[in-house]
C-alpha positions as CSV (number, residue, x, y, z in Angstrom):
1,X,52.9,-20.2,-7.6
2,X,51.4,-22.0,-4.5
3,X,54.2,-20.5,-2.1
4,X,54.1,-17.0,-3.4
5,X,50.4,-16.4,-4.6
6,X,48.1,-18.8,-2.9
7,X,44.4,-19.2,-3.9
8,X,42.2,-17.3,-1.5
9,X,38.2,-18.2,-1.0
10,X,36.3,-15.0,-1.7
11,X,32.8,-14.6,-0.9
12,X,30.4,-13.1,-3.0
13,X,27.7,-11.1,-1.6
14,X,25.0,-10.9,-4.6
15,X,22.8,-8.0,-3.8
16,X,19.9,-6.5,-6.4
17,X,20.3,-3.4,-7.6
18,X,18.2,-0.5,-6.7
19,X,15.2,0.2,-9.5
20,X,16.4,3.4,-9.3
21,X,20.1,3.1,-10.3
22,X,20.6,4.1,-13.2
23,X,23.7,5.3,-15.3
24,X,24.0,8.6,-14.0
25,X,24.3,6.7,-10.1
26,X,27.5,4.5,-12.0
27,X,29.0,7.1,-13.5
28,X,28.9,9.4,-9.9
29,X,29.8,6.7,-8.1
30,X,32.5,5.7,-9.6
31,X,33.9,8.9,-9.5
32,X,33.5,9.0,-5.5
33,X,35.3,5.7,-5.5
34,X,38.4,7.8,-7.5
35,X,38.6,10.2,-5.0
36,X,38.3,7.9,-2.0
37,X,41.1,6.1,-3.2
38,X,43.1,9.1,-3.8
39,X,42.5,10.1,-0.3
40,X,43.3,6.8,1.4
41,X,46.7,7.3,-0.7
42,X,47.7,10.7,0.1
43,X,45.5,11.8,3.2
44,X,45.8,15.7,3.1
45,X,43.0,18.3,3.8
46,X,42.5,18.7,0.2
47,X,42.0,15.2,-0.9
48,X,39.3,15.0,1.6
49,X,37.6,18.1,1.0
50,X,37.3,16.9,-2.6
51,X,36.0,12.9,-1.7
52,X,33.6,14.4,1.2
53,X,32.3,16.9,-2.0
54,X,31.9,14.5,-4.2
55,X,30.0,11.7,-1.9
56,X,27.5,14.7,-0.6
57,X,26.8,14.6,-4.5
58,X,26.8,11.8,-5.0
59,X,23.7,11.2,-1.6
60,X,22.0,14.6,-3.1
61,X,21.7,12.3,-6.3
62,X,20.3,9.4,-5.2
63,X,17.4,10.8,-3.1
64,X,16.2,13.0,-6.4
65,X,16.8,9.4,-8.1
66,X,14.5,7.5,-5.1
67,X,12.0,9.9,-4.9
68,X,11.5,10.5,-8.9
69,X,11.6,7.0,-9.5
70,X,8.9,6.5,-6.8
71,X,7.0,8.9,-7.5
72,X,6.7,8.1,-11.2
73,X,5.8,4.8,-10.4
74,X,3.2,5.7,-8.0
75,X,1.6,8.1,-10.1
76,X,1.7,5.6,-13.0
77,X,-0.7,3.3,-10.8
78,X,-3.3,5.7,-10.5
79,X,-6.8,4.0,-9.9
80,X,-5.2,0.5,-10.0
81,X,-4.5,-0.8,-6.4
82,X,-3.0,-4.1,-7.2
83,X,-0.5,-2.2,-9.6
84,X,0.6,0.0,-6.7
85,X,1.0,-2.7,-4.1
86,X,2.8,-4.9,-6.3
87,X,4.9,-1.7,-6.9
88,X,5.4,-1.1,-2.7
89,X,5.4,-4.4,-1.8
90,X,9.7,-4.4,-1.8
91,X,9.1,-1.0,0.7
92,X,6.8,-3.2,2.8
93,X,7.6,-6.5,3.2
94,X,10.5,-6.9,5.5
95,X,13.8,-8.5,4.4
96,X,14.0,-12.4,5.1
97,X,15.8,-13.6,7.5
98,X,18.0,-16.6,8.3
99,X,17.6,-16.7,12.0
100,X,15.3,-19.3,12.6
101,X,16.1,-20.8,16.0
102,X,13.8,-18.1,18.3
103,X,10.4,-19.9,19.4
104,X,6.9,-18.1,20.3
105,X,8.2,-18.1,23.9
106,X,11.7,-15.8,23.1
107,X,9.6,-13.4,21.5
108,X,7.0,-13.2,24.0
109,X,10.1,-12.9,26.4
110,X,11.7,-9.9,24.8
111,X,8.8,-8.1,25.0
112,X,8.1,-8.7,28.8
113,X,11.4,-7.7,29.4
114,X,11.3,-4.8,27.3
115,X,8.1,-3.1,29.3
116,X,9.3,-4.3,32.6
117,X,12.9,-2.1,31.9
118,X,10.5,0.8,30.7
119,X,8.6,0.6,33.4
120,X,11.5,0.6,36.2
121,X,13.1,3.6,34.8
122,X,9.7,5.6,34.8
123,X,8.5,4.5,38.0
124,X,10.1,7.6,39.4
125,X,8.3,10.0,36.9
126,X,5.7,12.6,38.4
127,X,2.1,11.8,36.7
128,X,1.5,12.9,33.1
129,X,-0.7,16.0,33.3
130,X,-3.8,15.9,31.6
131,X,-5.7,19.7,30.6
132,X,-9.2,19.2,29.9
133,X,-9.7,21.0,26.5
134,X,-12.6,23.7,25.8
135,X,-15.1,22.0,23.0
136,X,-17.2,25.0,22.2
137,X,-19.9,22.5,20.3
138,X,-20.8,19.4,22.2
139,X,-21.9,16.5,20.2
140,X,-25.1,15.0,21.7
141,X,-26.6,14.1,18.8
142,X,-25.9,12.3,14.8
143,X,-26.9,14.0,12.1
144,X,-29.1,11.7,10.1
145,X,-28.1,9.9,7.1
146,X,-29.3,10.7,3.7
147,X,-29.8,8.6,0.7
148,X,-27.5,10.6,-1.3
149,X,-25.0,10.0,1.2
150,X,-25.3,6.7,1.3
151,X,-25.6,6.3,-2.5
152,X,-22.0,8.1,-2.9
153,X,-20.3,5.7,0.1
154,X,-21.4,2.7,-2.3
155,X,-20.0,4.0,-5.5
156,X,-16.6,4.8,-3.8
157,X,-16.7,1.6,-1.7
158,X,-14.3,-1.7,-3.0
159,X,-15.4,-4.6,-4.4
160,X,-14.3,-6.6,-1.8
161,X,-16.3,-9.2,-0.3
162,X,-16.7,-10.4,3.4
163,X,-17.7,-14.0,4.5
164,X,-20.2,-12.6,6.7
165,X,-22.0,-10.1,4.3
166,X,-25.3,-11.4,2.9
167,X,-24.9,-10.6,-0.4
168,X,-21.6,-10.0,-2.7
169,X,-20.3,-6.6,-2.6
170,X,-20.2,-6.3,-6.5
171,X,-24.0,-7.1,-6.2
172,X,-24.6,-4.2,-3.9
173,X,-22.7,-1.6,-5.7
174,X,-24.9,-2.4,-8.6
175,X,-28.1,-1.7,-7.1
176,X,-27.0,0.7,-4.9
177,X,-29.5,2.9,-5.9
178,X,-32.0,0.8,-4.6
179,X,-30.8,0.0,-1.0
180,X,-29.0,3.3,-0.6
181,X,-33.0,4.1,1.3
182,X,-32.7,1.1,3.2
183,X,-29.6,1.4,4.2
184,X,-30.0,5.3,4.9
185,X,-33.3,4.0,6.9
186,X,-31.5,1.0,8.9
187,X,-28.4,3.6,9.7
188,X,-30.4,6.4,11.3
189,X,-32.7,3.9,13.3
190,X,-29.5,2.7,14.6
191,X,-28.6,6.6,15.8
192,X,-32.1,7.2,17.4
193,X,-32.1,3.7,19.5
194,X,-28.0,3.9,20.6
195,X,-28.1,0.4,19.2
196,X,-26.1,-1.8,16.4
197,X,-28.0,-5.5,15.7
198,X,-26.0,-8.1,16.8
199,X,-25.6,-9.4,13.4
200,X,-23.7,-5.9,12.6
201,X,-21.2,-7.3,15.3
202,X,-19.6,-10.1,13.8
203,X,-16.2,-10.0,12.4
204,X,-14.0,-13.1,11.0
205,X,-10.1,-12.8,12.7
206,X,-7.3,-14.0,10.1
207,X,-4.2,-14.0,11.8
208,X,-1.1,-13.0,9.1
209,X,2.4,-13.7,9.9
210,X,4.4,-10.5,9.0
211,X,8.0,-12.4,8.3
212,X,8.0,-15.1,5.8
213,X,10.8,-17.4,7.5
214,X,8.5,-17.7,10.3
215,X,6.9,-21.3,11.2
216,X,3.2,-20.5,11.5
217,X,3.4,-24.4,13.4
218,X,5.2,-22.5,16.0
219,X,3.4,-21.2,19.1
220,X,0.0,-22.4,17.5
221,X,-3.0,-23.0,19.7
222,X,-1.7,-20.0,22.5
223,X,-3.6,-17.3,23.2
């Protein structure tokens, strides 16, 4: 048994299946395989004609499969935000990976590289040509805000809440109807001076690492 039939390692790939897959994606597949292998074994125009058939069925399939399935599932979410991110978050988040030996400095590398090739094969371009476009109405002035205006921003506003807001968001949505004037008020002073109060200028920078395997260590403290 050892001379004529040898153990042989074989490595499993464990991959999820779709959400999507379903029996009628088994059953079609399957029959692709059949045909594949028929073809492989007796390569004629006719076997082929019938495999390439079948597999442009079998790809017509699965995109009414995808985009039912995704669209039942987004319309199932309706009004429920953390629903329909926990739902898109396998579209969104990018596949992990295992290379982990590039630094901060490789990847800052690539893209200096990257522009400078783009930029030696367009240094020979002729300038872009830029058309001023006719604007029949020119906007000199804001239109001033009204309190029903503002009142409706609130309701439709999140509930989210902001280190540097003065008061919680839930807070304001409730008594909207009472600062929607203020508001209103403090908005159209702002049009008729040109000016926004430095305390409108803040904003609070939370850098987010995009890949998972990353090292946020890595790189820290470089601007």
């Amino acid at each position: 048994m050892d001379k004529h039939d040898r153990l042989q390692p074989v490595k499993l790939r464990a991959r999820p299946t779709a959400p999507w897959f379903d029996a009628d994606c088994h059953v079609i597949k399957a029959k692709t395989r059949k045909l594949q292998k028929a073809y492989r074994r007796q390569r004629s125009a006719q076997t082929e004609h019938a495999w390439r058939t079948q597999f442009s069925q079998q790809r017509t399939l699965y995109q009414h499969k995808i985009i039912d399935y995704w669209s039942r599932a987004i319309d199932a979410c309706h009004g429920d935000p953390k629903a329909l991110w926990s739902k898109l978050r396998s579209l969104l988040e990018p596949k992990p990976s295992n290379d982990s030996t590039l630094t901060a400095e490789d990847f800052a590398q690539y893209f200096t590289s990257k522009i400078g090739e783009i930029r030696s094969s367009t240094a020979t371009s002729p300038p872009p040509r830029i058309e001023d476009r006719f604007v029949p109405e020119l906007l000199f002035d804001l239109w001033p805000a009204t309190v029903n205006e503002v009142a409706i921003i609130l309701k439709k506003s999140s509930a989210k809440h902001c280190q540097l807001g003065p008061a919680p968001t839930w807070l304001v949505k409730r008594v909207g109807d009472v600062l929607a004037p203020v508001i209103a008020h403090m908005c159209n002073m702002s049009f008729a001076q040109s000016k926004m109060p430095d305390r409108s200028k803040g904003v609070i920078v939370c850098p987010l690492l995009n890949k998972r395997t990353l090292d946020p260590k890595v790189g820290a403290g470089s601007s």
